[in-house]
C-alpha positions as CSV (number, residue, x, y, z in Angstrom):
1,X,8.7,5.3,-7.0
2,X,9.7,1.9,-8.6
3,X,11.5,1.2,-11.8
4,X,9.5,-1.3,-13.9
5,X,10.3,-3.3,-16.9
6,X,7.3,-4.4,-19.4
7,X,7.7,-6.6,-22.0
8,X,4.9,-6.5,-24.5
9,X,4.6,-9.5,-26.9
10,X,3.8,-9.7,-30.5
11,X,4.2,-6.2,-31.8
12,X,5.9,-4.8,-34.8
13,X,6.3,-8.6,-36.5
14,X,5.3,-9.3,-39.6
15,X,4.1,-5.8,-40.2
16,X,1.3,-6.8,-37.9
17,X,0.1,-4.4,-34.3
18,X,2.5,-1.8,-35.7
19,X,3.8,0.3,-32.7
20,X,5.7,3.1,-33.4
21,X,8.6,3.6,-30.2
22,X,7.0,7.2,-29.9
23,X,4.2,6.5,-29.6
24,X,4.2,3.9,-27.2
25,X,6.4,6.0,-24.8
26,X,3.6,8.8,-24.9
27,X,0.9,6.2,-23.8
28,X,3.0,5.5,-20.7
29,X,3.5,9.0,-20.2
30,X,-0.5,9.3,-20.5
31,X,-0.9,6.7,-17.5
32,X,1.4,9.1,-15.6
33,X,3.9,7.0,-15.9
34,X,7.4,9.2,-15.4
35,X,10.7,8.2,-16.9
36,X,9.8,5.9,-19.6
37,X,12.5,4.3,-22.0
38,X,11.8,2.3,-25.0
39,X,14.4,-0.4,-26.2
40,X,14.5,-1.7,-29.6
41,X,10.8,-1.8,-31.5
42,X,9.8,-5.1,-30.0
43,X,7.9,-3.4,-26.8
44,X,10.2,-3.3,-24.2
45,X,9.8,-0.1,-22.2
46,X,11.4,1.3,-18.9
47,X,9.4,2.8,-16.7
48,X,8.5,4.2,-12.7
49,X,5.4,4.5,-11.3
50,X,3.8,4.9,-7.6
51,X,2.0,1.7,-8.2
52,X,3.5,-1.3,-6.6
53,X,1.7,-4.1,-8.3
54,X,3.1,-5.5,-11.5
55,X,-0.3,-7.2,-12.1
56,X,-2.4,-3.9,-12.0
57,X,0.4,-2.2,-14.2
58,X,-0.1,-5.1,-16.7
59,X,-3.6,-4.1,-16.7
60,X,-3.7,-0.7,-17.3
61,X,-1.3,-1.0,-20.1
62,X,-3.4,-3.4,-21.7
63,X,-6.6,-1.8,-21.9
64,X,-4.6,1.7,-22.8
65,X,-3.4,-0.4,-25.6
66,X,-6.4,-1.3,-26.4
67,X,-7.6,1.7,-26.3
68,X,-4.8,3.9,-28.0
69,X,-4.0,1.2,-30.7
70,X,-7.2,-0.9,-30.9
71,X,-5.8,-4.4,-30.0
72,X,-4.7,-6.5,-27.5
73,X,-1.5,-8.3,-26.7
74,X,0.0,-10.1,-23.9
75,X,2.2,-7.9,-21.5
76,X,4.9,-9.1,-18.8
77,X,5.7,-6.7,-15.9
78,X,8.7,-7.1,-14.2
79,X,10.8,-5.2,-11.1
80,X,14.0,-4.3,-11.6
81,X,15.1,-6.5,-8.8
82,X,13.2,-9.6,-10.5
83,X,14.7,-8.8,-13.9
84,X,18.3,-8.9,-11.9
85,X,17.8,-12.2,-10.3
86,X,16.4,-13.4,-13.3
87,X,19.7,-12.4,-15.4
88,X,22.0,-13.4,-12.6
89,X,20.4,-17.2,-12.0
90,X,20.7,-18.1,-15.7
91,X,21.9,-21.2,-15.6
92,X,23.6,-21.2,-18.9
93,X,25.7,-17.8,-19.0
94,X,28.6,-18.7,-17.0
95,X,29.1,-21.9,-19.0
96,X,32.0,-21.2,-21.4
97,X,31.0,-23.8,-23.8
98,X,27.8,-22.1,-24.4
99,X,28.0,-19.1,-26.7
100,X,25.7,-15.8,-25.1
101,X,24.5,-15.0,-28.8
102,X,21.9,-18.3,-28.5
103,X,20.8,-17.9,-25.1
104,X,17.2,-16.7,-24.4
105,X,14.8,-15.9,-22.0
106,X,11.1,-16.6,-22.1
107,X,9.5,-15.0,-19.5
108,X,6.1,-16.3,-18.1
109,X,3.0,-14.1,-17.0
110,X,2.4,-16.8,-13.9
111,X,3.7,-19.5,-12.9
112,X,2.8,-22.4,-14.7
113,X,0.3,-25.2,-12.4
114,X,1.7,-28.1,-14.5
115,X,5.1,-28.2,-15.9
116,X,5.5,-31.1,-17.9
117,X,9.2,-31.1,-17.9
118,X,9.9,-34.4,-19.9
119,X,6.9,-33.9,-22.9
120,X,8.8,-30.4,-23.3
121,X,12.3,-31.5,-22.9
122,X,11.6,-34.2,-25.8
123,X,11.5,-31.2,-27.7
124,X,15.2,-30.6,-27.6
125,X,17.2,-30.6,-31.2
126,X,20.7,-31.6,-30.8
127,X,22.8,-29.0,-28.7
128,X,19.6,-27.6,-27.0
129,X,19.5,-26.4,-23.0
130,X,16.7,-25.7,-21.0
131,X,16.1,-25.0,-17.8
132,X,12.5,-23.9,-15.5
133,X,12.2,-20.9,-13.1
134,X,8.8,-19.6,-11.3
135,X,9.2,-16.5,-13.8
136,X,11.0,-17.3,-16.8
137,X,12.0,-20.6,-19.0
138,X,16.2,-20.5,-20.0
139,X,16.7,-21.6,-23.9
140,X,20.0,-22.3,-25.2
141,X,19.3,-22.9,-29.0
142,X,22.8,-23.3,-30.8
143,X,20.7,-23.5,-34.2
144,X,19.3,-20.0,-33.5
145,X,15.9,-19.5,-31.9
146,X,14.2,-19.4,-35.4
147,X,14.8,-22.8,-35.4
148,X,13.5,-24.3,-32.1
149,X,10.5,-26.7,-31.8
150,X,11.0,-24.6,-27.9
151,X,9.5,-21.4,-29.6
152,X,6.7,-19.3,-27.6
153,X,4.0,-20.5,-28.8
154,X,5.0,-24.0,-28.2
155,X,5.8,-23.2,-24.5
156,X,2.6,-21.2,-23.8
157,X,0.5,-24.7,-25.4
158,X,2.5,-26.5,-22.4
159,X,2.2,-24.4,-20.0
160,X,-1.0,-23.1,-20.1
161,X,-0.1,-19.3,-19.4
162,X,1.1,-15.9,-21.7
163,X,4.7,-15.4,-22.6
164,X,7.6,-13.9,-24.4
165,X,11.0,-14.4,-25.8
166,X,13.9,-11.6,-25.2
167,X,17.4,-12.9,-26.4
168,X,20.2,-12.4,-24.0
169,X,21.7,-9.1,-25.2
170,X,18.5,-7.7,-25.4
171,X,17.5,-8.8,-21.3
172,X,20.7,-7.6,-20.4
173,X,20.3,-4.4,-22.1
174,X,16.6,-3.7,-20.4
175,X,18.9,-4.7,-17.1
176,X,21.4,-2.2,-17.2
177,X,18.9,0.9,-18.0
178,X,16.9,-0.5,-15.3
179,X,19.7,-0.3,-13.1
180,X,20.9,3.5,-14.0
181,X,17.3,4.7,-13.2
């Protein structure tokens, strides 16, 4: 059995696709699901299951969503092992001069056809990193991610696919209860 990290985007913001922690655990349980873990209210949950591909996993937690909560929103599935190479090839995190509080990870649903590195990079306010992956897009944002022009919604218009934005204490958080299960 596999340990699995999802990443659900867009709920609980706003007052909008309220999720209650709970309740969202339970729904995992219903897929037969076994160990799951929320973290924070954003929609990150911990799981194992028997099924070894994250695409089908998306899947059937989108339409149970559907289902249970009657709407949709994007989901990112990750192994544990991804989610450790993904934290440990940050580019920005052994840099000193950067401080970890403004470093971010957007994390893709596919890898984008067409990355447009220059039109995207032109987006860059003074102090701003960024750097590509297959999986995942690393933000540095000294002026706080609230204040990016390199927001989700503006990377998902580039790129053409689903994503979503975890700051770096929260992706290293879903790490290290990945890694104790």
């Amino acid at each position: 059995m596999a340990t699995y990290i999802s990443i659900l985007r867009g709920i609980n913001v706003s007052g909008k696709k309220l999720i209650k922690m709970d309740a969202l655990k339970a729904m995992y349980e219903q897929l037969g699901f076994q160990n799951a873990i929320t973290y924070v209210q954003s929609g990150n949950v911990i799981f194992s299951s028997e099924i070894e591909d994250s695409k089908e996993l998306e899947q059937l937690i989108k339409t149970k969503i559907k289902e249970v909560f009657d709407f949709e929103v994007p989901i990112i599935v990750l192994t544990k092992h991804e989610l450790t190479e993904i934290v440990a090839n940050n580019p920005f995190s052994k840099d000193a001069t950067k401080d970890k509080e403004f470093l971010h990870f957007t994390f893709l649903a596919a890898q984008p056809e067409n990355i447009n590195v220059e039109d995207i990079a032109s987006k860059k306010q003074e102090g701003e990193d960024i750097a590509f992956s297959n999986k995942v897009i690393y933000l540095y944002c000294p002026l706080g991610y609230g204040n990016t022009k390199l927001s989700t919604n503006f990377l998902e218009s580039q790129l053409k696919v689903e994503a979503t934005t975890r700051n770096y204490n929260t992706t290293t958080a879903l790490l290290k209860l990945a890694l104790i299960k």
